[in-house]
C-alpha positions as CSV (number, residue, x, y, z in Angstrom):
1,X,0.0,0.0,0.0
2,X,1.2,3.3,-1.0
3,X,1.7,6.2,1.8
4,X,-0.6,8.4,-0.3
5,X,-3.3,5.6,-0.5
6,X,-3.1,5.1,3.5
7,X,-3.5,8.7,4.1
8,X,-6.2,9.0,2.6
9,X,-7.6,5.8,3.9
10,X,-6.3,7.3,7.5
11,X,-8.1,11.0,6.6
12,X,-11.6,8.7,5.4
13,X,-11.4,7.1,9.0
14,X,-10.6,10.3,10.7
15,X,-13.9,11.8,9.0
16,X,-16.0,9.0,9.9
17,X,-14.6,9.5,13.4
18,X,-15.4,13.1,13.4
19,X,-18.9,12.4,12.2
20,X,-19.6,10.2,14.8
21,X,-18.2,12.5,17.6
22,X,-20.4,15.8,16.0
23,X,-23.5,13.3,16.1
24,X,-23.1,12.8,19.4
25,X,-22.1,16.4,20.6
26,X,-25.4,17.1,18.8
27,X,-27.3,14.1,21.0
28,X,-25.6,15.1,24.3
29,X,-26.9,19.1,23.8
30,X,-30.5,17.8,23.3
31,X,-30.5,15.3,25.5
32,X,-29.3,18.9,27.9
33,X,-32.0,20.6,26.6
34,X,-34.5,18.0,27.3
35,X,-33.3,17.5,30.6
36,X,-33.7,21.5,31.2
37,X,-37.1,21.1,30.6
38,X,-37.7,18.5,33.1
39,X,-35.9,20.0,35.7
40,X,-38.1,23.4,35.0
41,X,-41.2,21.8,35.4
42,X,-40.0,19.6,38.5
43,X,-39.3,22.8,40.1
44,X,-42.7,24.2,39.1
45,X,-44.3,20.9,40.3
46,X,-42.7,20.6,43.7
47,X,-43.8,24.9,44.2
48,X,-47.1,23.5,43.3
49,X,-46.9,20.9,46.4
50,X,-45.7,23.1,48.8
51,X,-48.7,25.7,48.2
52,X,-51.3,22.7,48.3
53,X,-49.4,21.7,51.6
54,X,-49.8,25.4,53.2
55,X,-54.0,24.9,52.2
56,X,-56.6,23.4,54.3
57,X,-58.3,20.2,53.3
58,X,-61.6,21.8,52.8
59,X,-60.1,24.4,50.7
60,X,-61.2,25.2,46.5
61,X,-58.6,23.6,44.4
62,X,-58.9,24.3,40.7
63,X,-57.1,23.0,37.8
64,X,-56.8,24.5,34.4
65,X,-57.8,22.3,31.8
66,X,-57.6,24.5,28.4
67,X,-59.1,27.1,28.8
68,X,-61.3,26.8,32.1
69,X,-60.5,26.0,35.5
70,X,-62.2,22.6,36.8
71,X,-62.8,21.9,40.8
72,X,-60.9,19.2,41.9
73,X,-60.6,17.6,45.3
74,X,-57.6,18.4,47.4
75,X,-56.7,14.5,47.8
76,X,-56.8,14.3,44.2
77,X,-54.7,17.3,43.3
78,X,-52.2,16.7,45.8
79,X,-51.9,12.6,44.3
80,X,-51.9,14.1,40.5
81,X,-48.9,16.7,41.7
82,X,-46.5,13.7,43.6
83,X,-47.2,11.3,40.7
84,X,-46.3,14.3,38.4
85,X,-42.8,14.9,40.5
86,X,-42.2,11.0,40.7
87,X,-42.9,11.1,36.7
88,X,-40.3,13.9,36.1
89,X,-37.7,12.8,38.6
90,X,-37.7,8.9,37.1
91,X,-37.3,11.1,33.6
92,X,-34.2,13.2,34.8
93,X,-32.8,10.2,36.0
94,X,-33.2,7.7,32.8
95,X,-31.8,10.9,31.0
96,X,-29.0,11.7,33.5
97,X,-27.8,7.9,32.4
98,X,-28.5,8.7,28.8
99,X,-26.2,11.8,29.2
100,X,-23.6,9.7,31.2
101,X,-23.5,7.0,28.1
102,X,-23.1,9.4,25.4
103,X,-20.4,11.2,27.3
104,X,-18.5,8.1,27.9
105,X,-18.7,7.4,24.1
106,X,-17.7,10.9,23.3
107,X,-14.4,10.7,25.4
108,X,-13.8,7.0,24.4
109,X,-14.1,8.7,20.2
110,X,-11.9,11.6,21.0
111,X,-9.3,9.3,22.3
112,X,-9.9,7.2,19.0
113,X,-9.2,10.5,16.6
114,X,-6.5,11.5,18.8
115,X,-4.7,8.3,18.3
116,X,-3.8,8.6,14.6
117,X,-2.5,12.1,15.0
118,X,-0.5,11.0,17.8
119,X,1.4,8.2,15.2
120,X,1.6,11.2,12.6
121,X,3.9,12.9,14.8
């Protein structure tokens, strides 16, 4: 094999590399963005439990479903809101594993593109 023929064949694998590694950048930001989401509306959901926690038992709850507000009972709300939070925390965490496995990718396809320029040198 000629050296011109293995650099290219060594510059095709680096770009096939370097694909890989932008696809997954690109996966690990919207996997971020995602999990930004999440954590937003776990925040919002966990103020929404401490205000039902401050009510009484026997006080109006209403929920807004479109574009009108529904009564709801206060056992109810309070059950919809901590099945919410344990819906959005179980999320954060299956994506906080998601995040870990495409970052341990990403370093382990760095390394790989680093290696050839290493041998260049």
């Amino acid at each position: 094999m000629s050296s011109a023929s293995a650099l290219r064949e060594l510059q095709r694998d680096l770009e096939n590399k370097a694909n890989d590694l932008s696809k997954l950048q690109k996966d690990i930001a919207k996997n971020h963005q995602v999990r930004k989401k999440y954590t937003i509306q776990l925040g919002e959901n966990e103020l929404v439990l401490k205000e039902l926690d401050l009510l009484n038992e026997d006080a109006n709850v209403f929920k807004l479903i479109g574009p009108v507000l529904v009564k709801q009972d206060m056992a109810e709300a309070n059950a919809n809101v901590r099945k919410r939070i344990e819906y959005i925390s179980a999320e954060l965490k299956r994506l906080d594993a998601t995040v870990q496995d495409l970052e341990d990718k990403q370093n382990s396809k760095k390394e790989a593109v680093s290696i050839p320029f290493n041998t260049l040198l």
